[in-house]
C-alpha positions as CSV (number, residue, x, y, z in Angstrom):
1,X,0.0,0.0,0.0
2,X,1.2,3.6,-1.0
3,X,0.0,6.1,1.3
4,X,0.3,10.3,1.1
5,X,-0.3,11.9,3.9
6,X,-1.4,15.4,3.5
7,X,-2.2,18.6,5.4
8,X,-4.7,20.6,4.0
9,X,-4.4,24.3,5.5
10,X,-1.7,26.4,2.6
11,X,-0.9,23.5,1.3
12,X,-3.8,21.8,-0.6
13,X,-5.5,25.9,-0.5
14,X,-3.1,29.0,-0.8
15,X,-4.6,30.9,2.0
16,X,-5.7,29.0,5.9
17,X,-9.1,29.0,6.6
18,X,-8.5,31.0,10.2
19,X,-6.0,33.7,8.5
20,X,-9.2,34.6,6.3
21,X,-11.5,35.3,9.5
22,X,-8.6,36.9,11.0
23,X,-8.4,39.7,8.3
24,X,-12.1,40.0,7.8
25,X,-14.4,39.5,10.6
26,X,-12.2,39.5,13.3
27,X,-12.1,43.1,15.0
28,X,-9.3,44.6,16.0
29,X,-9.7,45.1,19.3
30,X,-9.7,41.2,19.9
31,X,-6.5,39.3,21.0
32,X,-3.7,38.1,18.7
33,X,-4.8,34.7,19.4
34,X,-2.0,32.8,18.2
35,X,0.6,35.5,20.1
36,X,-1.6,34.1,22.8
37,X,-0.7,30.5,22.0
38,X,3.3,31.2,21.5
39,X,3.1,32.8,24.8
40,X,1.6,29.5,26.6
41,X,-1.6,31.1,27.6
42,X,-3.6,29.1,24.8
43,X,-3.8,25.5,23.3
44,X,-3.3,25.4,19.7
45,X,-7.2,23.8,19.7
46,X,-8.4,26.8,21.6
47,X,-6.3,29.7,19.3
48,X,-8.6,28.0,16.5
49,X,-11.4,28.2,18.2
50,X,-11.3,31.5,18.9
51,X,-10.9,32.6,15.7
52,X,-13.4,30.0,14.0
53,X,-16.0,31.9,16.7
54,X,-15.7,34.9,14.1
55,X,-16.7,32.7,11.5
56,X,-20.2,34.1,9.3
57,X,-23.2,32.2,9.6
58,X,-25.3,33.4,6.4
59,X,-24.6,30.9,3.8
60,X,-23.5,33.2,0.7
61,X,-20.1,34.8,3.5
62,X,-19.6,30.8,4.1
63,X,-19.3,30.2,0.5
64,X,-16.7,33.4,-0.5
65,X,-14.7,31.9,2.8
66,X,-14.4,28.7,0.6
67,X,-13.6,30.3,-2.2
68,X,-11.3,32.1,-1.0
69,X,-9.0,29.7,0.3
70,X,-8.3,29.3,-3.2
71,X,-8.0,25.4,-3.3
72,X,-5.5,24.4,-6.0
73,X,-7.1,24.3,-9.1
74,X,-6.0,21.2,-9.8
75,X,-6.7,19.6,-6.8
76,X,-9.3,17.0,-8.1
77,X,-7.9,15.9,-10.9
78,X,-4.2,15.5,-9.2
79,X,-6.4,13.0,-6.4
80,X,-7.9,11.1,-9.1
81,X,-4.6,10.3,-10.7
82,X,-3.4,9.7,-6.8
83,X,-6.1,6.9,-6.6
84,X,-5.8,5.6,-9.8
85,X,-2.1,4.8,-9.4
86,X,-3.0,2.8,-6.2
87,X,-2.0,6.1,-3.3
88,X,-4.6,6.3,-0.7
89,X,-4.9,10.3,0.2
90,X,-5.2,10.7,3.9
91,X,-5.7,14.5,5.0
92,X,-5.0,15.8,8.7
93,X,-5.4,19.3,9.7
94,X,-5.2,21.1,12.9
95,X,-8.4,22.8,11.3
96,X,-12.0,22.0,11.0
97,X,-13.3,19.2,8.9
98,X,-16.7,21.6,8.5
99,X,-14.8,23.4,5.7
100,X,-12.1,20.4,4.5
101,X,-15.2,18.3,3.9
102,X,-17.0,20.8,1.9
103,X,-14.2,21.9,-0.3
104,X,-13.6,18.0,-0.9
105,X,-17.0,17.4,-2.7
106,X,-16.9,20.2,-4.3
107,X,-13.9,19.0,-6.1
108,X,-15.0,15.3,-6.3
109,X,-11.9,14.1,-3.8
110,X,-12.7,11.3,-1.8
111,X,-10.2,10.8,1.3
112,X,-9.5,9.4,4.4
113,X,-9.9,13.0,6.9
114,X,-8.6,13.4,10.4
115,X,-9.4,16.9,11.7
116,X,-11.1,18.8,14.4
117,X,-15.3,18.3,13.7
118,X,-17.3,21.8,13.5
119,X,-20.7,22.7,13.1
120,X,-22.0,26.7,12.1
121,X,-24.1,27.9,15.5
122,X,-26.2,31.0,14.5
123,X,-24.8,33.9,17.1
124,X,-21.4,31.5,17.9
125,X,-20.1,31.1,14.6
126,X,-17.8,27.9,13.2
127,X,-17.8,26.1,16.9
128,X,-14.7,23.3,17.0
129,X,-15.0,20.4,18.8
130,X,-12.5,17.9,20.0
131,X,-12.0,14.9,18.2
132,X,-12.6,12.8,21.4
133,X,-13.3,9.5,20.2
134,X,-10.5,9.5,17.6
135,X,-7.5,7.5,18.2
136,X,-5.2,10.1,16.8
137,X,-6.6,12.6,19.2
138,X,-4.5,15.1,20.9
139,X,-5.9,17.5,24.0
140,X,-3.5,20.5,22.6
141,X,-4.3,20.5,18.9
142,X,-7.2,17.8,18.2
143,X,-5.4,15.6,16.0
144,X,-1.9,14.4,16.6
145,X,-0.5,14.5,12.7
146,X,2.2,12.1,13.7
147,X,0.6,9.8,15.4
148,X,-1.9,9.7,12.2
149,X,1.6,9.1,9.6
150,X,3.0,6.5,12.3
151,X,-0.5,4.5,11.5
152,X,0.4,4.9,7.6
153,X,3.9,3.9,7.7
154,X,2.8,0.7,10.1
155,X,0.4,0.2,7.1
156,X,1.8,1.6,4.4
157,X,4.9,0.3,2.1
158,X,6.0,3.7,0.8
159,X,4.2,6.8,2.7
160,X,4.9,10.4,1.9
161,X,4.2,13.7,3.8
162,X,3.2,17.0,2.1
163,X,2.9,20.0,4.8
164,X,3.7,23.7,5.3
165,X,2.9,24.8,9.0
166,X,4.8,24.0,12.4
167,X,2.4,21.4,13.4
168,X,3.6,19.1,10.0
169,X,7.8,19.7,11.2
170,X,7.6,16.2,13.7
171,X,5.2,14.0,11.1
172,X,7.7,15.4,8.0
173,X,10.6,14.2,10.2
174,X,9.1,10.5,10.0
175,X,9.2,10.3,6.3
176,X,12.1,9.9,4.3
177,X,13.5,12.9,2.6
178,X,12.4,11.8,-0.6
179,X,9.2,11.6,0.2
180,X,9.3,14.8,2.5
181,X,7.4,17.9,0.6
182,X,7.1,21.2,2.3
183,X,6.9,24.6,1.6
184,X,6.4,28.0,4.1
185,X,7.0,27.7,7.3
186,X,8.3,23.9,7.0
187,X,10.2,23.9,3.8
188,X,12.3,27.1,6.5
189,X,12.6,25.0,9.4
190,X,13.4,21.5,7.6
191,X,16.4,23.8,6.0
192,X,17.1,26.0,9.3
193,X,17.9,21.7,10.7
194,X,20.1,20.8,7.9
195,X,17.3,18.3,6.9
196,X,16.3,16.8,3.5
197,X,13.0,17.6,1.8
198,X,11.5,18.4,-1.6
199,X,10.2,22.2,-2.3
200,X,6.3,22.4,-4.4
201,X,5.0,25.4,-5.4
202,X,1.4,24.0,-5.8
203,X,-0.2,20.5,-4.3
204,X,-0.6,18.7,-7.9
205,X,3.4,19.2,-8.2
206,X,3.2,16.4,-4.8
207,X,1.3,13.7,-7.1
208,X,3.3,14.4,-10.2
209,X,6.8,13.3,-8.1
210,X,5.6,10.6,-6.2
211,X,4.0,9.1,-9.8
């Protein structure tokens, strides 16, 4: 079995699902949530949460939001050659799988997802819930990406790792470097630790190397 594990958040879409909240409906007089989470005071989960309690709840904002994230045009049609070559796609996000789940049918991608569940809550917004009866589940973030690639390399022949954010630097480090993809944030700190990995510009790039 060939297995890509993938994170979804700026690296299957161009812009996070939070950063767009952040810049439109969060006001400014609210915390820097995640400056709260660097400094200790919040969980990864709970920096989410706040910002996904910004979130619209009229159906036509929801729909610009998921626009907006700008999925990779190519997105379906790179899966379906994933499948067809015998690669089970398995996403995992530090997000919310209201959104991933959405943007998934809309491009005709069927996958394996393991992220935070959300449901829209007239007057509270996109309200995240922790993934409680999931084994990969993990009290500071939801979902525990590594422990999710440690299941796929125990089942897996030949598993890769696509990822941009810090919370894709420990399940990158369990692939090998060939099979290591990363851009932004991880493609800087792989480098900054002397550490192998291969650069994509967009997620389709992913499939074309590993087919």
């Amino acid at each position: 079995m060939k297995i890509l594990v993938s994170d979804f958040d700026g690296t299957i879409t161009r812009r996070d699902f939070y950063a767009l909240l952040a810049e439109r409906y969060v006001p400014a007089s609210a915390p820097d949530y995640f400056a709260e989470y660097r400094a200790g005071r919040l969980s990864h989960f709970d920096a989410m949460a706040a910002y996904f309690a910004h979130a619209p709840t009229d159906e036509a904002s929801l729909e610009a939001l998921l626009r907006d994230t700008e999925p990779d045009p190519g997105f379906g049609q790179a899966a379906a050659r994933l499948a067809a070559a015998g690669w089970e796609l398995v996403i995992v996000s530090a997000g919310c799988r209201w959104y991933i789940d959405r943007i998934l049918q809309a491009h005709g991608v069927q996958a394996a997802v393991h992220a935070n569940p959300g449901r829209i809550v007239p007057g509270r917004g996109l309200v995240l819930e922790r993934p409680v009866a999931s084994p990969f589940f993990a009290p500071d973030v939801g979902i525990d990406k590594a422990a999710v690639t440690r299941d796929a390399l125990a089942r897996g022949e030949v598993v890769a790792f696509a990822g941009d954010g810090p919370p894709d630097v420990e399940p990158a480090r369990l692939v090998p470097a060939p099979r290591r993809f990363a851009r932004g944030f991880l493609a800087e700190e792989l480098r900054r630790r002397g550490e192998g990995f291969r650069w994509y510009h967009r997620w389709p790039e992913v499939v074309e190397a590993l087919l």
